[in-house]
C-alpha positions in Angstrom: 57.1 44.6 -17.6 56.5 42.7 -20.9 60.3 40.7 -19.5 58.9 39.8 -16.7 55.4 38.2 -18.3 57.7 36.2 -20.4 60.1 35.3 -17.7 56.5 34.2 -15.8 55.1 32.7 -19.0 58.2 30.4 -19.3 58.8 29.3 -16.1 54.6 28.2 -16.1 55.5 26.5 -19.2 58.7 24.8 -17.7 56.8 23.8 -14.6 53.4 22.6 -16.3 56.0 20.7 -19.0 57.6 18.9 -15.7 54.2 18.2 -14.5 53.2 16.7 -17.5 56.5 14.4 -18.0 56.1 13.3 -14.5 53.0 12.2 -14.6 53.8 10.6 -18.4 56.2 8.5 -16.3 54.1 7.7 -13.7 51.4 6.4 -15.4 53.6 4.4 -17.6 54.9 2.8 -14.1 51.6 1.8 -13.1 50.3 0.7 -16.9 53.4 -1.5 -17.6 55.3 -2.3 -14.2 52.2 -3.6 -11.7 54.7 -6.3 -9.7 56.6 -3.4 -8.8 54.4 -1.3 -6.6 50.9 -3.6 -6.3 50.2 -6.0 -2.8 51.0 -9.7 -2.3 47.6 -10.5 -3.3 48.7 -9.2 -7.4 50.6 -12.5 -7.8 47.8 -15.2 -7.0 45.3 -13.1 -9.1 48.1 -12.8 -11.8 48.4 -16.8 -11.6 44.2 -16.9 -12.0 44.3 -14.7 -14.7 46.8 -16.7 -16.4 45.9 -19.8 -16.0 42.2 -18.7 -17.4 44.0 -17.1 -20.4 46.0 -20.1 -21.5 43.2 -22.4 -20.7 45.8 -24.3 -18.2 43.2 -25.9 -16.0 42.6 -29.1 -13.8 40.2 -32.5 -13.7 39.0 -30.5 -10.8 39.0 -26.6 -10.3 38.1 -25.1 -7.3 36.4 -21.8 -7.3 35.6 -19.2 -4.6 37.1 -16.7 -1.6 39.9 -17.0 0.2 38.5 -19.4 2.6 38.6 -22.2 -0.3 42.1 -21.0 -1.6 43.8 -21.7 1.6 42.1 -24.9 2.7 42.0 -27.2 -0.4 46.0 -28.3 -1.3 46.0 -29.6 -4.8 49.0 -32.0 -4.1 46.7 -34.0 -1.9 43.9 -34.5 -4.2 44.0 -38.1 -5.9 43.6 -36.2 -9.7 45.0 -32.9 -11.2 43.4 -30.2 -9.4 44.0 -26.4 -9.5 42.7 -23.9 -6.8 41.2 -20.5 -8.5 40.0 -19.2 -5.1 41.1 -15.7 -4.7 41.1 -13.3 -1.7 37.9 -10.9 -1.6 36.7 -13.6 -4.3 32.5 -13.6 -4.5 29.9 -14.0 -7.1 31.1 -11.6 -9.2 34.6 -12.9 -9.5 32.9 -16.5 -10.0 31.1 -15.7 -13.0 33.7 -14.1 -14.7 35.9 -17.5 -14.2 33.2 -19.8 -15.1 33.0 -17.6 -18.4 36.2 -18.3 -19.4 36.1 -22.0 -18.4 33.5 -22.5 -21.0 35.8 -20.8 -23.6 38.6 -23.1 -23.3 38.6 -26.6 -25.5 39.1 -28.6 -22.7 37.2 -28.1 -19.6 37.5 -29.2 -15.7 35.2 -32.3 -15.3 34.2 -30.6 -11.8 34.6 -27.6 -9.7 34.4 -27.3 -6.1 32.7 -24.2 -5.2 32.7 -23.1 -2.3 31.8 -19.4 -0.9 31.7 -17.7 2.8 27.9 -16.7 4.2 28.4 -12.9 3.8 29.9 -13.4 0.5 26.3 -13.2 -1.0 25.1 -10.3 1.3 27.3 -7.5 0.9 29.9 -6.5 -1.5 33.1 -6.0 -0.2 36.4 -6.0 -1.5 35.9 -6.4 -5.5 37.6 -3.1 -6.1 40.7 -3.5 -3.9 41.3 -7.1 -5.2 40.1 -8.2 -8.0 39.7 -4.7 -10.2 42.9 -3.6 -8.6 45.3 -7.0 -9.2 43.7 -6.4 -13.1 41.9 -10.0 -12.6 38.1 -8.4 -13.4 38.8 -6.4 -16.7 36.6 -3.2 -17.7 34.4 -5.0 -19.7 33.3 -7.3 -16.7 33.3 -4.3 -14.5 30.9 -2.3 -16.9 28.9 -5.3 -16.9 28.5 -5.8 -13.9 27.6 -2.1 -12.7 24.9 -2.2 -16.2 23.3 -5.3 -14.7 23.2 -4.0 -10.8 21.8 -1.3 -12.6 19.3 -3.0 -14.2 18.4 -4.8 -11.0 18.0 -1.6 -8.8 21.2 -2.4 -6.8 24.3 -0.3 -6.9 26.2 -2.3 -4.6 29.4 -2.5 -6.8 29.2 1.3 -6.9 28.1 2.2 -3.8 30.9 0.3 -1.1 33.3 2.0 0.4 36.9 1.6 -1.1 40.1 2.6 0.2 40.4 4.4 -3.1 38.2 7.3 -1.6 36.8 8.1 -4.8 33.6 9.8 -6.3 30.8 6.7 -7.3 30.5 8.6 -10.5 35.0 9.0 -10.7 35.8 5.4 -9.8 34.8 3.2 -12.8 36.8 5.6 -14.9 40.0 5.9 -12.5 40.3 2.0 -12.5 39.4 1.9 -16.4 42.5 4.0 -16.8 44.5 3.0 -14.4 44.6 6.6 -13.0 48.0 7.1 -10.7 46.1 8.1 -7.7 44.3 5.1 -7.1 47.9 3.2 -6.1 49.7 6.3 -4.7 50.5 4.0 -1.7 52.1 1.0 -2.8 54.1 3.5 -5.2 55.2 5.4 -2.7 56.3 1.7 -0.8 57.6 0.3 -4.1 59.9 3.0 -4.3 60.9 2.9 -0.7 61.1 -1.0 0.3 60.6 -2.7 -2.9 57.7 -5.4 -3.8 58.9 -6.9 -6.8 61.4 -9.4 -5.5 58.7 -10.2 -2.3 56.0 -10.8 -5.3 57.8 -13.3 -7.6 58.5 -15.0 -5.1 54.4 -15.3 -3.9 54.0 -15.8 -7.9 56.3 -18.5 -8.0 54.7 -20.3 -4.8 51.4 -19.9 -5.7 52.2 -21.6 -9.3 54.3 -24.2 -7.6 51.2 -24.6 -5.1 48.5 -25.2 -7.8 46.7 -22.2 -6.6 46.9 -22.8 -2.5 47.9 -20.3 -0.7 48.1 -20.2 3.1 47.1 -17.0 4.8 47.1 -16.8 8.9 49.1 -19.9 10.5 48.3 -19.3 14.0 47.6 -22.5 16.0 43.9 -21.7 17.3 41.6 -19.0 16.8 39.2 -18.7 19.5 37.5 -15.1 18.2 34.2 -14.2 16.3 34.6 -14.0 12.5 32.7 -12.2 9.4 30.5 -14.8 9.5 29.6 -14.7 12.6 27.9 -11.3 12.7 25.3 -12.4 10.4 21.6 -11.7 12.1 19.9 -12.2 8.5 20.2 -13.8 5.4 19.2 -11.7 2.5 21.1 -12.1 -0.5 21.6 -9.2 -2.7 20.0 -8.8 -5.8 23.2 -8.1 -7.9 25.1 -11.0 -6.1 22.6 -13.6 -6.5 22.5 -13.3 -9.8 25.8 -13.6 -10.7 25.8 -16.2 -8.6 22.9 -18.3 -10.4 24.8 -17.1 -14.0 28.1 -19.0 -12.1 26.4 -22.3 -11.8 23.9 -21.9 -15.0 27.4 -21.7 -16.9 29.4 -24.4 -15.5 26.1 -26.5 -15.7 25.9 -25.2 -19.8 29.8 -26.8 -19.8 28.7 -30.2 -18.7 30.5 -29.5 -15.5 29.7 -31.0 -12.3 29.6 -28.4 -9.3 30.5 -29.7 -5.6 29.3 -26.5 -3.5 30.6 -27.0 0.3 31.1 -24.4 3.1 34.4 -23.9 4.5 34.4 -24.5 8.1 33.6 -21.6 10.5 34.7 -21.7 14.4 32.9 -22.4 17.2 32.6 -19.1 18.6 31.4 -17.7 15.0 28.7 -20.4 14.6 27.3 -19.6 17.3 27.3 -16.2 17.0 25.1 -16.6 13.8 21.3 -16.3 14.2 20.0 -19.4 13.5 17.3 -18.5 11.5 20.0 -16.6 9.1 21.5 -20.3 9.3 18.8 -22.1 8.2 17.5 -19.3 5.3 21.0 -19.7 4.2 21.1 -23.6 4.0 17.7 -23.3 1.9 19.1 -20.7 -0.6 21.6 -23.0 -1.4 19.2 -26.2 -1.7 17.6 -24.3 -4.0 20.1 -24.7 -6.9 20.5 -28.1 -5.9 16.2 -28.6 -7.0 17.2 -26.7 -10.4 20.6 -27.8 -11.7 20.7 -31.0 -12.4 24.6 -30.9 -12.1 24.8 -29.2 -8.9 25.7 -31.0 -5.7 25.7 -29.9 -1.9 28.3 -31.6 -0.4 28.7 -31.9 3.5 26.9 -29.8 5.9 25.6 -26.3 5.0 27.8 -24.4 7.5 30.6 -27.3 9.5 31.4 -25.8 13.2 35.3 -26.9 13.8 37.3 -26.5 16.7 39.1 -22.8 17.2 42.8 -25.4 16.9 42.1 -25.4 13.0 42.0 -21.5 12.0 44.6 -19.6 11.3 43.3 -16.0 11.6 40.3 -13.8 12.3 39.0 -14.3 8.3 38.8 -18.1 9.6 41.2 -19.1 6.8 42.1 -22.5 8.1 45.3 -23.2 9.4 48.2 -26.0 8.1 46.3 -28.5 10.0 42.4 -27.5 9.0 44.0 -27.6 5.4 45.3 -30.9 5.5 42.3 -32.1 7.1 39.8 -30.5 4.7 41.9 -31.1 2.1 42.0 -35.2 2.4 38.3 -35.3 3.0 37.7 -33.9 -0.2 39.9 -36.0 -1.7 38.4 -38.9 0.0 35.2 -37.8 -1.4 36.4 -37.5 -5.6 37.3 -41.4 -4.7 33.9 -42.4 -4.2 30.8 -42.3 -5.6 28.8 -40.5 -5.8 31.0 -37.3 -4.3 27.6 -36.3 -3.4 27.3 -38.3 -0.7 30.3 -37.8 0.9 31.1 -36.0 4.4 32.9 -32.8 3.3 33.5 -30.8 6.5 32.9 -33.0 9.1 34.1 -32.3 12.8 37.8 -33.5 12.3 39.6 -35.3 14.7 41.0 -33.7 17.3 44.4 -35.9 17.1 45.3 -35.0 13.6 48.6 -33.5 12.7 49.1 -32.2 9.3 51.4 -33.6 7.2 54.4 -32.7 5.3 52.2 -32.4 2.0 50.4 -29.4 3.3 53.3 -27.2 3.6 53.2 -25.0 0.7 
């Protein structure tokens, strides 16, 4: 009997030994080895991350979601210019960048901000993107969820993640880097490989300056995220980090350019117009209390479906290059103001080769 406790005590040891040596490894995989097993979007948020870190910035950053990253090209703008848009990229994200801008010795002389309609109304992707890809580090986090907090609104805590985590489990997983959290792209890492696939979207996206084009259809004719807006309420959490974004840039001496990507036809006019206009009038209102803080173009530009990509109405080659030369039209005159940012393009334009990335 007492042989067989042993025999039962050892192999318990030998397995919970194992256990603990796997997961050792493991952990050490996802601590020190995140272009292995972690999505395409890792590299661009890598390239922010290091470009903030280094202080490697621009005349002219721009600053925003996804919709910014893949419609301004910094090759076609007439002065250095680096994109810092990221995908699932909102208030929080901008904040945190503005930050570090006003760390670094020498700063941008402006920034182009630009950020989608629902990207002040609900919280949606931080965790996936921007906590996953490392970009927002656990001191931001915490700060951010102590200052919801202190608002009243757990937004940050409260969306659903693909992580499928507690509210009260999730701040520490992602604080430790817990292996659970990334069991998927592990599990793909090991089977298909992302490392080669990401250094080559690092190396493209540093090439690139920051643009990165996402869908490349030739027309999308559907309804958007924006377009299911029925009412434009900012939350509490968002619009203030928000307001501490251009308060910040405004403390650099930075001029801000805010402009609205384009939306389609079908997803303008899916928006309630009085969510429209409410929207339009938050925005005005940092133009009546920073001094450096510009609304340029049209609060919300309808463009034909023949210049989006994709159902997130990233534009496509063509909106890009449009956009893209309008803006740079617009940082040759004075003042940038005034200019026509996201005005209804031309229906005869073809892009051209300097938009390919």
């Amino acid at each position: 009997m007492l042989y067989r406790r042993r025999i039962t005590s050892a192999y318990f040891f030998v397995w919970l030994a194992s256990a603990a040596i796997s997961l050792s490894i493991i952990w050490a995989w996802v601590l020190f080895l995140p272009m292995t097993y972690l999505d395409g979007t890792y590299p661009q948020w890598l390239q922010r991350a290091t470009s903030l870190r280094e202080c490697e910035l621009a005349d002219v950053v721009v600053l925003g979601d996804s919709k910014v990253e893949s419609a301004i090209i910094p090759r076609n703008m007439p002065v250095a210019t680096l994109n810092l848009g990221g995908h699932g990229g909102g208030p929080f994200e901008t904040a945190y960048i503005a930050d570090q801008i006003a760390r670094c010795p020498v700063r941008p002389r402006r920034v182009l901000l630009s950020l989608s309609i629902h990207s002040f109304t609900r919280v949606e992707n931080t965790w996936e993107m921007s906590i996953r890809n490392r970009f927002l580090p656990n001191v931001a986090v915490h700060f951010i969820r102590d200052f919801g907090a202190r608002l009243g609104d757990y937004s940050l805590d409260e969306v659903q993640s693909t992580d499928k985590l507690p509210h009260a489990l999730r701040p520490w997983a992602y604080d430790v880097r817990f292996p659970s959290i990334f069991v998927g792209g592990l599990i793909e890492g090991l089977l298909v490989g992302r490392e080669a696939r990401n250094l080559v979207l690092l190396n493209s996206t540093v090439a690139n300056r920051g643009y990165l084009r996402f869908g490349d259809q030739p027309e999308w004719r559907g309804v958007g995220p924006d377009g299911h807006l029925a009412v434009f309420r900012p939350l509490p959490v968002l619009n203030a980090f928000f307001e501490r974004t251009v308060s910040r840039l405004q403390q650099s001496g930075i001029e801000v350019d805010y402009a609205t990507m384009p939306v389609n036809e079908a997803s303008f006019d899916e928006i309630e117009p009085a969510a429209r206009e409410a929207y339009a009038a938050y925005i005005a209102s940092f133009a009546s209390r920073y001094q450096l803080f510009h609304i340029v173009g049209e609060p919300l530009p309808r463009w034909p479906a023949n210049y989006f990509g994709d159902v997130g109405l990233h534009l496509n080659a063509r909106g890009a290059d449009v956009l893209s030369r309008q803006y740079a039209a617009c940082l040759a005159s004075e003042p940038v103001s005034t200019c026509p940012l996201g005005r209804e393009p031309d229906d005869n334009h073809r892009p051209s080769d300097s938009s390919s990335p």
